[in-house]
DOTORLUM-579456 format. One record per residue: y, x, z of N, C-alpha, C, CB in turn. Coordinates in steps of 0.2 Angstrom, whole numbers, plus 2048, in hexadecimal, padded with zeros to 3 digits. Atoms other than C-alpha are relative to their C-alpha. Glycine has a CB too. Example, Ala and Ser with C-alpha at 12.3 -4.5 7.8 and 13.67 -1.06 7.14 Angstrom:
BEGIN
7FA8048007EA83E8278068048008007FB806/7FA7FC7FF7FB8448248057FC8038028027F9/
END
This chain:
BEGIN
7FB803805AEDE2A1698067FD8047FC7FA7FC/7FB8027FCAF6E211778068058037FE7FD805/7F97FB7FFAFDE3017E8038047FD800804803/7FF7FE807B01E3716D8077FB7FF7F97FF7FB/7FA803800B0CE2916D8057FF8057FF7FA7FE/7FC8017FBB13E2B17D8038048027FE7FE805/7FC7FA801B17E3C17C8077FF7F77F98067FF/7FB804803B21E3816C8067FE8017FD7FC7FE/7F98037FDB2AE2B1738058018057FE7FC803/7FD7FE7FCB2FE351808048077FF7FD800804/7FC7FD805B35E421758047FE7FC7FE8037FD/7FB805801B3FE3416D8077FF8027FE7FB802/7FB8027FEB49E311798028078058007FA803/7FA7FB7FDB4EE421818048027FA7FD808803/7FA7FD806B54E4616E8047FB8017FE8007F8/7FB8047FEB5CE361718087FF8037FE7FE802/7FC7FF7FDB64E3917F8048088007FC7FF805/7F87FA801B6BE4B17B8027FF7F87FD80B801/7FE803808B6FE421688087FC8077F87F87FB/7F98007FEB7CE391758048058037FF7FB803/7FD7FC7FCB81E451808048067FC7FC802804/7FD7F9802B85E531738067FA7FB7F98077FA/7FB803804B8EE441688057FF8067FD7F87FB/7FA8037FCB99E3F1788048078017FF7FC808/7FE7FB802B9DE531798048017F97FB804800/7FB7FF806BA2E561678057FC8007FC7FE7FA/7F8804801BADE451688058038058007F8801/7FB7FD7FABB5E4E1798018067FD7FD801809/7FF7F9804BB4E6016F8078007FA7F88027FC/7FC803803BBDE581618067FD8007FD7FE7FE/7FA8017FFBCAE501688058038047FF7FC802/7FE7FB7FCBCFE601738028047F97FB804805/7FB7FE806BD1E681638058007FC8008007FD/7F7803801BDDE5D15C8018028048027F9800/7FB8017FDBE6E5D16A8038088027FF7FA805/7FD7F6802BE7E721698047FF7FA7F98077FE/7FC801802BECE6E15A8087FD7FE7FD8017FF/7F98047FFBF9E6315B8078038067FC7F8805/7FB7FB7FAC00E6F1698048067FA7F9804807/8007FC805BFEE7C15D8077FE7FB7F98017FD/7FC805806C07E7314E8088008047FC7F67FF/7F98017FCC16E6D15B803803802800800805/7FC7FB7FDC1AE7C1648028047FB7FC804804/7FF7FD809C1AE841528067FF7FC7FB7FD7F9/7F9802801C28E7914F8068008028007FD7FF/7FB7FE7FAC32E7A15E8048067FF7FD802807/7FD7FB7FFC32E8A15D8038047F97FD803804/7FE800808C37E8B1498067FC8007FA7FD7FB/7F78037FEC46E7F14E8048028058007F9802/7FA7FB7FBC4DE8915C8028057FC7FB803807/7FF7FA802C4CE971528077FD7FB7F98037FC/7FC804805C55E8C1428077FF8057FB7F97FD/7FA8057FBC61E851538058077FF7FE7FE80A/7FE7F97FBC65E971598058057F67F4807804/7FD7FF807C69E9C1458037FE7FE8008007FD/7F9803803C76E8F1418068008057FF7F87FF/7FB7FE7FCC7EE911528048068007FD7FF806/7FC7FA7FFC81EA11518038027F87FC807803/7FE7FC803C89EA21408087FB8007FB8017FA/7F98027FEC98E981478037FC7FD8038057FF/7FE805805C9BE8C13A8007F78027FA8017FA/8008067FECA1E7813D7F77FC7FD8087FD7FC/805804804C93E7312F7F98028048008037F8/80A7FF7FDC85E7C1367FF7FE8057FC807801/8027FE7F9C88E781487FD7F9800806803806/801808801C87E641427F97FF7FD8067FD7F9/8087FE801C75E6A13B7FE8018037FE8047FF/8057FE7F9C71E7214A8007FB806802807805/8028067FCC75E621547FA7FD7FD8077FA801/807805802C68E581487FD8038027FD7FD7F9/8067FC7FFC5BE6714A8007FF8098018097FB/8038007F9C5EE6515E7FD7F9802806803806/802806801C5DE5415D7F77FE7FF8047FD7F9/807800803C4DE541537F98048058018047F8/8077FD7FBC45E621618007FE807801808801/8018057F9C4BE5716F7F87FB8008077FB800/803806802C42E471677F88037FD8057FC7FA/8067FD802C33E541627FB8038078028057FB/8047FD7FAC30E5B1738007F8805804808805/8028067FDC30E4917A7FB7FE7FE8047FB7FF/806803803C22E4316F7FB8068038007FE7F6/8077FC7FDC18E5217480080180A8018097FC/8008027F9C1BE4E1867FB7FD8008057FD802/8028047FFC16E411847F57FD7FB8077FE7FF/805800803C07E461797F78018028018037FC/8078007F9BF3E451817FD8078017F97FA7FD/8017F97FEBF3E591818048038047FF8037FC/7FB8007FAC02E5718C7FD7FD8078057FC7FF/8068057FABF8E4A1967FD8048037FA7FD7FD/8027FE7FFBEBE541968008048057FF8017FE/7FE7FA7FDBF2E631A07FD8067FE8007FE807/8047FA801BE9E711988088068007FA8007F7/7F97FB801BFBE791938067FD8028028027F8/7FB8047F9C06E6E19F8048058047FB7FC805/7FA7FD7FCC0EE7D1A88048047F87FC806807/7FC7FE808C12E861978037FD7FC7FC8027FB/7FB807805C19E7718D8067FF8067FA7F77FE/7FB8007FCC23E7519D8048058017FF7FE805/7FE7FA7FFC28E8819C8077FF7FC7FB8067FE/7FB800806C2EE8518A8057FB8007FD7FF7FA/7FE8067FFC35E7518E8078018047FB7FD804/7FB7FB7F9C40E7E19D8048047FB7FB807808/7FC7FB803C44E8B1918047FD7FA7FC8057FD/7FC803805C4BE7D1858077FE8007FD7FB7FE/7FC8017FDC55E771908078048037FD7FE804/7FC7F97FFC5EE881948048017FA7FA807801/7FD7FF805C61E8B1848047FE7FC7FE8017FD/7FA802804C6AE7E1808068008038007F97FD/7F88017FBC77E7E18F8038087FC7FE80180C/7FE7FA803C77E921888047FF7F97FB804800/7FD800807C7CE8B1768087FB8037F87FA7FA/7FB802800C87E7F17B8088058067FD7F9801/7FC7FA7FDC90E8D1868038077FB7FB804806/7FF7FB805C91E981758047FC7FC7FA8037FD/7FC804804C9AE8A16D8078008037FD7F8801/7F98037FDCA8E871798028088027FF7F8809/7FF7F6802CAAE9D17A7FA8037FE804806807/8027FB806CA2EA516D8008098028047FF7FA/7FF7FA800CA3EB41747F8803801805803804/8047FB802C96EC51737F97FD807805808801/8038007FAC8FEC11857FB7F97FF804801806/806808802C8AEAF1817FC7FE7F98057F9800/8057FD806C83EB41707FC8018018008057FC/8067FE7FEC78EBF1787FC7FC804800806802/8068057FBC71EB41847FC7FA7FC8067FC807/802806803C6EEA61777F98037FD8077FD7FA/8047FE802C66EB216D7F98048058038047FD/8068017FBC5CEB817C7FA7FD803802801803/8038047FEC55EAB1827FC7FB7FA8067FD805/804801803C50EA61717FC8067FF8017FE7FA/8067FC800C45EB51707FA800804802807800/8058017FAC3EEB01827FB7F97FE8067FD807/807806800C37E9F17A7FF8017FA8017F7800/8047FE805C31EA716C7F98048028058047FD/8077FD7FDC27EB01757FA7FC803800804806/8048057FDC22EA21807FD7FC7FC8047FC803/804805807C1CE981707FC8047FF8047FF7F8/8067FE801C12EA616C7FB8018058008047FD/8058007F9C09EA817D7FE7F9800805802807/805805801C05E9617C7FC7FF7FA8037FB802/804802807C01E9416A7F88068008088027F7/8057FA7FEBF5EA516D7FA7FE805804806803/8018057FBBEEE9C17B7FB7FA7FE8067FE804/804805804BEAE8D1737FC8017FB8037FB7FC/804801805BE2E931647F98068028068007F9/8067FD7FEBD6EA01707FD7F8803801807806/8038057FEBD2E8F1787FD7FD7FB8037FC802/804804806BD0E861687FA8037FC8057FE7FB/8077FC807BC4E951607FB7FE80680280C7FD/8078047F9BB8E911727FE7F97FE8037FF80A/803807801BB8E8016E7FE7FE7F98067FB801/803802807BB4E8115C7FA8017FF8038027FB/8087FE7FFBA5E8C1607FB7FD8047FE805802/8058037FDB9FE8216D7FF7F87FD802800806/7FF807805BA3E721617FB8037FA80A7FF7FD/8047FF807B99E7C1537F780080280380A7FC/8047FF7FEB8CE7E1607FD7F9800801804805/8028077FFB8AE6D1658007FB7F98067FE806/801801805B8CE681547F98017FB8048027FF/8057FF803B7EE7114D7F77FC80580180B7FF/8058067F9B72E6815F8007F97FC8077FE80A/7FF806801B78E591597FC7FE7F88087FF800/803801806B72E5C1477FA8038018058037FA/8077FF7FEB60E6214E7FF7FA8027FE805806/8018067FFB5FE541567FF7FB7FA8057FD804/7FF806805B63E471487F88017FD8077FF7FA/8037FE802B57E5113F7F77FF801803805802/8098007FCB46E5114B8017F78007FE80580C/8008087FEB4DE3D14F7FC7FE7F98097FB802/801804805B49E3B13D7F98017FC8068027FC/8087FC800B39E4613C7FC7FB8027FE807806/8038047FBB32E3C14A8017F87FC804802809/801806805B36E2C1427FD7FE7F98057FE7FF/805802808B2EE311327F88028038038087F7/8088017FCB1FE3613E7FF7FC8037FD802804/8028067FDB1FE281477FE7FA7FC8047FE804/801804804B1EE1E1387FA8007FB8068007FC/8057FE806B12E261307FA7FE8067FF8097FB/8038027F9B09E251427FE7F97FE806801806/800808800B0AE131417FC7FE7FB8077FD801/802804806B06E0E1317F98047FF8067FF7F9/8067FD801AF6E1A1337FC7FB8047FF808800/8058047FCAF1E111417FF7F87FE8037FF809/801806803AF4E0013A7FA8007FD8057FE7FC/8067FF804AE9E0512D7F88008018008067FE/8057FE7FDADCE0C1367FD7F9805802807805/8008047FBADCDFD1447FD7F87FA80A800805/801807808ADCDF01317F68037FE8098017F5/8067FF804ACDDFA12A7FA8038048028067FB/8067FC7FDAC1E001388007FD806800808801/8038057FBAB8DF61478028038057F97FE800/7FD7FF7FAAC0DF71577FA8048068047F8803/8067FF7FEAAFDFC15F7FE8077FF7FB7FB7FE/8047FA803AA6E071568038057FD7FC7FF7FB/7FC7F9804AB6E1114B7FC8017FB801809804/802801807AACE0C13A8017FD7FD7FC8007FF/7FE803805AB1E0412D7FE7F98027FE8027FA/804809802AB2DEF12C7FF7FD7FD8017FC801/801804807AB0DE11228027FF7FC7FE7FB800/7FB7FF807ABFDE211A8018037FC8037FF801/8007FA806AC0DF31137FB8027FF803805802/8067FE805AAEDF210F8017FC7FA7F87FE804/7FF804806AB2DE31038078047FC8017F7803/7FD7FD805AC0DED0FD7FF8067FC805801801/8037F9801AB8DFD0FB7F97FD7FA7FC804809/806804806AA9DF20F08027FD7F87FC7F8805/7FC802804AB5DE90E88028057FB8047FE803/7FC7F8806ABDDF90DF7FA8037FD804809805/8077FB802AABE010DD7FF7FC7FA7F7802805/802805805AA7DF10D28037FF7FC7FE7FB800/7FC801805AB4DEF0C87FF8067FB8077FF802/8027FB805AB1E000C27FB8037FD802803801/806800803AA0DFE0BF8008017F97FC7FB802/8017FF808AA1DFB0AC8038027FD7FF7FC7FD/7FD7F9802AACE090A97FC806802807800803/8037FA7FEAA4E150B17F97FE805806804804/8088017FEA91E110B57FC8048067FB8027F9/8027FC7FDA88E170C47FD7FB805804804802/8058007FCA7CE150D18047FD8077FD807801/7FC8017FCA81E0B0E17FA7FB8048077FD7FF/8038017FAA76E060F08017FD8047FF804802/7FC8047FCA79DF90FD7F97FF8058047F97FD/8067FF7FBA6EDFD10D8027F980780080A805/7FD8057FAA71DED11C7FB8018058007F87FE/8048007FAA6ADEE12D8017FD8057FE804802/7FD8017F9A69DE913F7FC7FF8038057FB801/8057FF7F9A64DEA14F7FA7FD8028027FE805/8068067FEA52DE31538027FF8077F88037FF/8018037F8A52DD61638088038047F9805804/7F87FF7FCA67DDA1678027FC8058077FF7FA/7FF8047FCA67DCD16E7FF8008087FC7FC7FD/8038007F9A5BDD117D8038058007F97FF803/7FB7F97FEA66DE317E8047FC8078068047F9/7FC8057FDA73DD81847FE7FC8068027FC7FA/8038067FAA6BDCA18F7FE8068037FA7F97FF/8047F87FAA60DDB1988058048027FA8087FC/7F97FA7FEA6DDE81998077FC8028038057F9/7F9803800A7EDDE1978048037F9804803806/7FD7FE806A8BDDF1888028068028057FB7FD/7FD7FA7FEA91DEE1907FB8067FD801800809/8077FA801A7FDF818C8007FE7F57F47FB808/801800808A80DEF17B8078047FB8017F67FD/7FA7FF805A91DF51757FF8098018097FC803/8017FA7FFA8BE0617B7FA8047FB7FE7FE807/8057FF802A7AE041718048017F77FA7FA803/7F9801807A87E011618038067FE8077FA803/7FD7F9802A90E101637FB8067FF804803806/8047F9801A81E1B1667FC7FD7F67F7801809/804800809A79E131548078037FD7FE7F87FB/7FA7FE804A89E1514C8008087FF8067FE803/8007FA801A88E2614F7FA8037FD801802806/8057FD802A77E2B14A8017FE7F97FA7FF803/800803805A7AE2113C8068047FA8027FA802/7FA7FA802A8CE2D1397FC8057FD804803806/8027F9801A82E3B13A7FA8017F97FC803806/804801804A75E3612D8017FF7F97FE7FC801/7FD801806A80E3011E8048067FD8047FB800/7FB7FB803A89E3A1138087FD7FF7FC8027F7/7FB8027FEA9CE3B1148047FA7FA803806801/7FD803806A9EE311027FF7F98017FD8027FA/8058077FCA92E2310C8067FB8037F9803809/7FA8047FBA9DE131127FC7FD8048047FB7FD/8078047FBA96E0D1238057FC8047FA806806/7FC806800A9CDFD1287FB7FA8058007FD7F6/8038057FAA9BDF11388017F97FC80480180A/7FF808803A99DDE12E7FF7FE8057FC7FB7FB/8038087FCA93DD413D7FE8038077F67FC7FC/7FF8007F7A8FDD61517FB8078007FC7F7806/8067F87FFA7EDE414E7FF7FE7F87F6801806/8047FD805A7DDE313C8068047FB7FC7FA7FB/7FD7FD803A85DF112F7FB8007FA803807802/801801807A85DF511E8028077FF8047FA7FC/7FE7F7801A85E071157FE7FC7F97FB809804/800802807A8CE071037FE8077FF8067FD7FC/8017FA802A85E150FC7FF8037FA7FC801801/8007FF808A8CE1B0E97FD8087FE80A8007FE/8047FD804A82E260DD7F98008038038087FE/8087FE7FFA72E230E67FC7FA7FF7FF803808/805806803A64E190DE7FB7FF8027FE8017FB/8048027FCA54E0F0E47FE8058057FD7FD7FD/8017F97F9A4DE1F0EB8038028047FD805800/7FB7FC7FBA5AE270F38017FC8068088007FE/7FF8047FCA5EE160FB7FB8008048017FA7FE/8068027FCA4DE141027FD8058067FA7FE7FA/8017FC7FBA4CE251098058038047FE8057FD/7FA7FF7FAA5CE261128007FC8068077FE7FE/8018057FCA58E141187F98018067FE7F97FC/8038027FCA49E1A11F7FF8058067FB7FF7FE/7FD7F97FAA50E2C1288047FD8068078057FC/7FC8027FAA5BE211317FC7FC8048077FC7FE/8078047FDA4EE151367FC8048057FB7FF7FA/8067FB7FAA43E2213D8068048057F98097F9/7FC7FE7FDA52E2B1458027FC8068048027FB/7FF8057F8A56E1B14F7FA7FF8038047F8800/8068007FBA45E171537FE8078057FA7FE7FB/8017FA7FDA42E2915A8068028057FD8057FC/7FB7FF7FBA53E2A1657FD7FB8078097FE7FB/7FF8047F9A54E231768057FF8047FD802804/7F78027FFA65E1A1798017FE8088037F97FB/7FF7FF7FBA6EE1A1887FF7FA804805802800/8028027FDA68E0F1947FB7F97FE804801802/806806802A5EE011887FC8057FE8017FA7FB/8067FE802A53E0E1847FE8017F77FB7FA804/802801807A48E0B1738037FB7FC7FB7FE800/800804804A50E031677FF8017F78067FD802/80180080AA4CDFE1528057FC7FC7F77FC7FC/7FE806805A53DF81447FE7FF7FA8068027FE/803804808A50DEE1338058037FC8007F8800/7FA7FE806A58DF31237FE7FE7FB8028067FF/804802806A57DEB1128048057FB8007F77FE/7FB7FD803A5EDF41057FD7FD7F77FF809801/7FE802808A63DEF0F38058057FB8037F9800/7FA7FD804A6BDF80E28047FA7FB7FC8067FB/7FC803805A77DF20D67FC7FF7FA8078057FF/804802807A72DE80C78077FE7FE7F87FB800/7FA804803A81DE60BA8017F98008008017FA/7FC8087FEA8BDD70BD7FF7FE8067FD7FB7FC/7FE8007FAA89DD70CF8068008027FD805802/7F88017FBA98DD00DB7FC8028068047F7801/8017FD7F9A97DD60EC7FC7FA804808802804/8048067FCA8FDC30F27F88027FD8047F67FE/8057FF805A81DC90E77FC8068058038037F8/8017FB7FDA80DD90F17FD7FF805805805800/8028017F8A80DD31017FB7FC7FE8067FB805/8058037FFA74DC40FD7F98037FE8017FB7FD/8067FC803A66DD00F57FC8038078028067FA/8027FC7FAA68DDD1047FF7FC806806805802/8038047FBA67DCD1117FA7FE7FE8047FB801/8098047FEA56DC510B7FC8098017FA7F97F6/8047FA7FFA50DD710A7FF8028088048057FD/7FD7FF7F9A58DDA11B7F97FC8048087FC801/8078077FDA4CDC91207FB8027FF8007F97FD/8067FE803A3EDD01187FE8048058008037F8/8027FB7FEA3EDDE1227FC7FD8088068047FF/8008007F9A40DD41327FA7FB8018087FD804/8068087FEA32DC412E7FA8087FF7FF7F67F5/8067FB805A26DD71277FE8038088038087F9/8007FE7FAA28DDD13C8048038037FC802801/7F87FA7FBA3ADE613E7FD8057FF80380080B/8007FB7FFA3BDF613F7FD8067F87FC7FF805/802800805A39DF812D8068007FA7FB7FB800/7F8800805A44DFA11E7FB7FD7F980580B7FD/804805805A40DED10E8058027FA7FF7F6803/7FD7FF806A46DEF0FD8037F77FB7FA8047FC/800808801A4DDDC0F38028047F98067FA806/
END
């Protein structure tokens, strides 16, 4: 049981620990993405306002050129903020953003050189050199978004890790819960010694049978016994040879009942077997199978040992103090008649 729980626990916490590890991934996966996109987005615009630049400049006009100053304005004060942005930082596209950057710069000395003569030669160059950061936009934007399709699968990967995990964390806590509250159970309702029932879930287990006695009528048995001379086991051997002598009854005593039989440690060597649908005879010949069974075994290292048993049935209107007191003088009967004997009360 212990290492049941120790394995467990220690499967707990490797999910644990790759529960954090894949969440600090995904939040580093996720924030690379942004910032692809954000590149993406940017450069998109750059180069959608160079283009818009390159088309008012060349149609020669006072109005538009007063347009194309705002629109250079606006791609100055746009490639600043993405300078300055943390996928700039970063440096993943740091030499390319500076390419386009270089090539912004070009372009405008080339614009403003097409302003002050207009002619054919400085046209073409204006226009040339936009088709050069046109391209250059798409070589990075192309770029970023094969990067960003790696990072989404390994973000989809690590995502789906992450959602296994939560998954078993939550398995394992519905097993360990159930884990737990079986052993609580088990630990409340059965004697730490022997792993048979105790005094408390024999009184609740009696309790329910009687209430529904006078609904539903039946046959119920209540065998008591215990060790002859336990005492001197103990002082001869040591408690060590007694708690030894305890498990081996218990056991013959297991193998003897039927699985409907409740068997039950009350007291240091004495038990109790409730035994429902079986009436005086039954009782008497089960009480004395077990009887002859322990008297003819030879337990580990005390040797011979017997037991007494009294046994009693249900008479309507019986409480459980009723039960017990009948099956104890019986019990006594048996032990003042010479032990080793089963008495009826």
């Amino acid at each position: 049981m212990r290492n049941k729980s120790n394995f467990l626990v220690i499967i707990s916490v490797i999910l644990m620990i790759s529960l954090c590890f894949s969440s600090f991934f995904i939040f580093l996966l996720a924030n690379h993405i942004y910032n692809d996109a954000s590149m993406i987005n940017g450069t998109g615009l750059i180069r959608g306002s160079i283009q818009r630049i390159v088309k008012l400049e060349l149609s020669q006009s006072k109005e538009n050129n007063i347009k194309s100053d705002q629109q250079i304005q606006s791609t100055d004060d746009l490639i600043k903020q993405l300078k300055a942005s943390k996928w700039a930082k970063a440096g993943k596209y740091t030499i390319s953003f500076d390419q386009l950057s270089n090539s912004w710069t070009e372009i405008k000395i080339l614009i403003a050189d097409h302003r002050q003569n207009p002619i054919l030669s400085n046209k073409q160059a204006v226009m040339d050199k936009s088709e050069i950061i046109w391209r250059e936009s798409n070589i990075m934007v192309d770029n970023a978004q094969f990067e960003s399709e790696k990072k989404v699968s390994s973000f989809n990967s690590l995502l789906s890790l992450f959602l296994v995990n939560i998954f078993l964390i939550i398995v394992i806590i519905i097993f360990l819960r159930s884990y737990v509250q079986k052993n609580l159970e088990i630990a409340a309702n059965h004697d730490p010694l022997t792993k048979i029932y105790n005094r408390a879930f024999l009184y609740g287990f009696l309790n329910k049978i009687l209430k529904d006695m006078d609904r539903y009528p039946k046959d119920l048995s209540i065998i008591t016994f215990d060790i002859d001379h336990f005492k001197k086991v103990n002082d001869t051997f040591g408690h060590g040879t007694g708690d030894l002598v305890l498990k081996e009854l218990v056991k013959i005593i297991s193998d003897s009942i039927r699985s409907s039989d409740v068997f039950a440690r009350i007291g240091g060597e004495e038990f109790l077997i409730a035994a429902s649908n079986t009436d005086l005879q039954g009782a008497m010949t089960l009480s004395e199978n077990i009887r002859s069974r322990v008297d003819q075994n030879k337990f580990t290292e005390a040797g011979h040992i017997t037991i007494s048993l009294g046994v009693t049935i249900y008479k309507k209107g019986d409480t459980i103090d009723d039960l017990f007191k009948r099956s104890d003088v019986a019990l006594y009967k048996a032990k003042s008649n010479g032990r080793n004997r089963t008495e009826f009360e």
